[in-house]
ROLUMVO-778958 format. One record per residue (C-alpha): residue in one letter; x, z negated, y. Coordinates in steps of 0.1 Angstrom, whole numbers, padded with zeros to 4 digits, always signed. Layout:
N
AXZY...
***
This chain:
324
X-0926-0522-0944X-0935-0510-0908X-0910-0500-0887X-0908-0519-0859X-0882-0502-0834X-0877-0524-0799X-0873-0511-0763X-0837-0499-0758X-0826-0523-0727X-0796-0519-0708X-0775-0545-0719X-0778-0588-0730X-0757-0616-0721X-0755-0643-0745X-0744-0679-0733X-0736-0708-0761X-0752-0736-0753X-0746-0755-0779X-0724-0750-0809X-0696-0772-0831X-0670-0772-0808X-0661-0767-0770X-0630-0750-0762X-0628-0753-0725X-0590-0736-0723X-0602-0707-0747X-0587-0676-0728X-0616-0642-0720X-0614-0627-0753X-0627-0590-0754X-0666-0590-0742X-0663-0629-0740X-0654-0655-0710X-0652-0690-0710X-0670-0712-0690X-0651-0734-0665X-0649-0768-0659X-0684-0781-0647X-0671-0799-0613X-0662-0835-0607X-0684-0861-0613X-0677-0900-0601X-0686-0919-0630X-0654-0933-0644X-0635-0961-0636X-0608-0961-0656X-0597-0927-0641X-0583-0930-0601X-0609-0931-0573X-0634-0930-0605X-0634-0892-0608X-0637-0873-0640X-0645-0837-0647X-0686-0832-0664X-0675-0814-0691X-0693-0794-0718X-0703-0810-0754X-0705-0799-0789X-0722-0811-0816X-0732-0797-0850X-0767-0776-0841X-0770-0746-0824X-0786-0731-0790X-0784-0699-0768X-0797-0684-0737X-0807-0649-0741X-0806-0628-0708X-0819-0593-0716X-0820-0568-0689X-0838-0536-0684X-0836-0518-0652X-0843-0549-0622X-0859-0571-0650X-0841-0594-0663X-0858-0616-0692X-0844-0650-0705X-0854-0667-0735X-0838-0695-0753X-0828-0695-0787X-0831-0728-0803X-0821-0763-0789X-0793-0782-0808X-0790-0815-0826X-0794-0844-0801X-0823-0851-0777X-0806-0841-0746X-0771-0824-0757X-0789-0785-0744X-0803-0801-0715X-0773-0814-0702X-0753-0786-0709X-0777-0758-0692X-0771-0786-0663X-0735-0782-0664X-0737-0746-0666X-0762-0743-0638X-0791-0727-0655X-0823-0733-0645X-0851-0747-0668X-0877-0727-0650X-0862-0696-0655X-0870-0699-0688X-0896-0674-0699X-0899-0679-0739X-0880-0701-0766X-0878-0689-0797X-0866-0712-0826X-0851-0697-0857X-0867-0724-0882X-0872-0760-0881X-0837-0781-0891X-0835-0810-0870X-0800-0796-0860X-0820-0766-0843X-0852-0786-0829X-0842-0822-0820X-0832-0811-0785X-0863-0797-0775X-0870-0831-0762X-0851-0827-0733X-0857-0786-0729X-0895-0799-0731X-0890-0821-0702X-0875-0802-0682X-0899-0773-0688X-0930-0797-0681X-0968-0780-0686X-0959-0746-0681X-0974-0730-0707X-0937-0712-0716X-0942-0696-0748X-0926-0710-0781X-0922-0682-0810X-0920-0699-0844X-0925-0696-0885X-0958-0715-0893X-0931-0733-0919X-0913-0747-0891X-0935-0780-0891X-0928-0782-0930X-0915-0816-0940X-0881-0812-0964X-0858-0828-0981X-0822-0823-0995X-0801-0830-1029X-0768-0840-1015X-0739-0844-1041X-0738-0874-1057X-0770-0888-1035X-0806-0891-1046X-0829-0867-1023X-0831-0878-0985X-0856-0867-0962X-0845-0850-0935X-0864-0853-0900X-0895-0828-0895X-0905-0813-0863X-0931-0832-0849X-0966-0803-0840X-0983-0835-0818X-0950-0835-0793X-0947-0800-0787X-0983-0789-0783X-0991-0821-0760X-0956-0807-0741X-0982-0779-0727X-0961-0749-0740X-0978-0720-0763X-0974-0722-0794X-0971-0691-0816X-0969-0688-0851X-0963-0658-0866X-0948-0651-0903X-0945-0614-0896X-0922-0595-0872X-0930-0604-0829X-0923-0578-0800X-0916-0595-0772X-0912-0586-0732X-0926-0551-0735X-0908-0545-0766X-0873-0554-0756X-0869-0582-0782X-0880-0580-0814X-0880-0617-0837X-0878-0608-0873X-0902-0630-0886X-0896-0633-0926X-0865-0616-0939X-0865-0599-0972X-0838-0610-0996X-0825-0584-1012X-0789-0596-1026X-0786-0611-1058X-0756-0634-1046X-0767-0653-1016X-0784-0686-1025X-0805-0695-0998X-0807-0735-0996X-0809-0741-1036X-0806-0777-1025X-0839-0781-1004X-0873-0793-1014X-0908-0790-0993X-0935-0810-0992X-0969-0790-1006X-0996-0817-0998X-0995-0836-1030X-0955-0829-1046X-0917-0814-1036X-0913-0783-1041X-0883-0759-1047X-0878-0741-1010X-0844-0727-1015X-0857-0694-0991X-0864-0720-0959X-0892-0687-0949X-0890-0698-0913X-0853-0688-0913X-0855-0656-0889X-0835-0641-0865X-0837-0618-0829X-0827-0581-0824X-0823-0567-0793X-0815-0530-0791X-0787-0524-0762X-0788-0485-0755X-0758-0463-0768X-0747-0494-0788X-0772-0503-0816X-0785-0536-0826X-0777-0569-0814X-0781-0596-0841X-0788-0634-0835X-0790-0656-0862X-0795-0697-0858X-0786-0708-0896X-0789-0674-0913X-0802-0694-0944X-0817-0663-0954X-0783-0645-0964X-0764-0629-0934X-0766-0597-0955X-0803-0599-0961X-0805-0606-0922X-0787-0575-0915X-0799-0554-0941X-0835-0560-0931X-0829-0556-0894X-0817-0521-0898X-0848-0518-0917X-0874-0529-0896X-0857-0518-0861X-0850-0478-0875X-0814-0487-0862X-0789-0480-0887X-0760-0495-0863X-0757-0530-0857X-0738-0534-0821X-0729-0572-0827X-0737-0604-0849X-0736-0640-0834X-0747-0671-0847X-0746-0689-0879X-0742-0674-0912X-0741-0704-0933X-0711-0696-0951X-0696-0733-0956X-0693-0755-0984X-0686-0753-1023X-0724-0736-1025X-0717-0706-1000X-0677-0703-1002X-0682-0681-1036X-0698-0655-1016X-0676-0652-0984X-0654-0622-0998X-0690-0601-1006X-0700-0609-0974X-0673-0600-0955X-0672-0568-0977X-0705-0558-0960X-0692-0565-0924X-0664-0543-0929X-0690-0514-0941X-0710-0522-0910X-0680-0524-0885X-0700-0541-0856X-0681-0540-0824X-0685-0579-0819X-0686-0607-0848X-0691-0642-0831X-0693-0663-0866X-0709-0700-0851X-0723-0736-0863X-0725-0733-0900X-0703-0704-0904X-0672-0727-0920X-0637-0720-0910X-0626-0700-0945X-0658-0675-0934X-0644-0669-0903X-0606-0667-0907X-0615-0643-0935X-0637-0625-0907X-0611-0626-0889X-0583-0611-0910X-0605-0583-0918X-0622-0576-0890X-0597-0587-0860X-0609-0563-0836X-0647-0579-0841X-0642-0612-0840X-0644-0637-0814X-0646-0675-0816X-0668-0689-0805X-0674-0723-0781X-0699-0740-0761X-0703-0720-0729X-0691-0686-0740X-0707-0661-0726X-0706-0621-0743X-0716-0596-0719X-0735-0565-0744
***
């Protein structure tokens, strides 16, 4: 493999748009602050002189505002859009970023839970030609096995909607440089650990018959490299094994440290839970300085993250923001 190292920047602030939960009264934790209440909004009569505050949402998906900076440029990109049509859009509205400041989205892979809310991020962004870094398996129609269910089809990104949204599409299955080098999307992650399953419960469609697709190829992640500090990880699922994701970063950037890990590391349910203690294993032989296990994560992952690692983690909530 080709190493691949990106442009030291000076540092990246990472804002939750959307995740799980919201936790407006969550106290500044380490490199993490909370966002405040979004300002009064009259829309509520049951409250006195019909005032309530516009709060932030959560809802099970994932999304993220990257803002990387590097000397007086400062580049933002967002990193996938959430579960409902309009639950990102409304909450970059409560938390007063601008659509237009936008320069790039990047999506991790195509889960509805990742995708649906580019309707509204679309809308907002109007024909501006932004450009949209995917998988070329992001468009692939799937399928899931649920306990004690027959298959059900899950909903598939639609190619017609975005392209007609007049951003630019790029597909690429291999490792992007972005911004002059400064971010670096991994493209397709090796799996190297004989313990993490993938999706074992996913099929695709191949143009004639389901397929197994347990590896979900267009699972990848972003790596930023914050000078003096090592890698910064982001991760949307991490259905390509959290270890494999990390393992392969190091790899492809030439970075052996890894500075901080946020996002999901699909670690929940009776499928994943086997593997927590391995995994956690691994993060204490890394010893990144910040741990922000979200969405898929599972609350046993993270309180054992926690236990081990206390010093790492931080909880995460829509509208934290980590300042690397």
């Amino acid at each position: 493999m080709e190493r691949i190292t990106p442009t030291p920047v000076d540092s990246v602030t990472v804002t939750t748009i959307m995740d799980n939960g919201a936790d407006l009264l969550a106290p500044a934790a380490g490199k993490a602050r909370q966002a405040a209440f979004a300002g009064p909004h009259p829309a509520s009569p049951v409250m006195e002189g019909g005032e309530r505050f516009d709060t932030l949402v959560g809802e099970h998906g994932f999304s993220a505002l990257l803002e990387i900076r590097r000397g007086e440029r400062t580049t933002r990109i967002l990193y996938d859009a959430g579960l409902t049509p309009f639950g990102v859009r409304d909450n970059m509205r409560r938390l007063r970023i601008d659509p237009r400041d936008i320069e790039a989205l990047v999506m991790s892979h195509g889960h509805f839970d990742h995708t649906t809310g580019l309707e509204g991020v679309l809308a907002d962004l109007g024909r501006s030609g932004t450009p949209m870094v995917l998988h070329p398996d992001f468009w692939t129609r799937r399928r899931l096995k649920l306990e004690g269910t027959e298959h059900i089809e899950i909903p598939t990104p639609s190619r017609a909607y975005v392209e007609a949204s007049g951003v630019q599409v790029i597909e690429e299955g291999a490792p992007s440089l972005l911004f002059d080098g400064g971010l670096l999307i991994t493209g397709e992650v090796d799996r190297t650990t004989d313990y993490e399953p993938g999706m074992p419960n996913q099929q695709a469609w191949r143009g004639s018959e389901w397929v197994d697709d347990h590896l979900v190829a267009d699972d990848q992640a972003a790596l930023i490299n914050v000078a003096g500090k090592g890698l910064v990880v982001i991760t949307g699922c991490g259905h390509s094994g959290i270890v494999n994701i990390l393992r392969y970063a190091r790899k492809l950037a030439g970075i052996e440290r890894v500075h901080a890990v946020i996002g999901g590391f699909h670690l929940t349910g009776k499928v994943y839970e086997p593997v927590i203690e391995r995994v956690v294993d691994t993060f204490a032989e890394l010893s990144p300085d910040v741990i922000v296990p979200a969405h898929c994560t599972g609350w046993k992952a993270q309180m054992a993250l926690a236990r081990r690692l206390p010093e790492a983690f931080i909880p995460n909530a829509v509208g934290a923001t980590f300042e690397l």
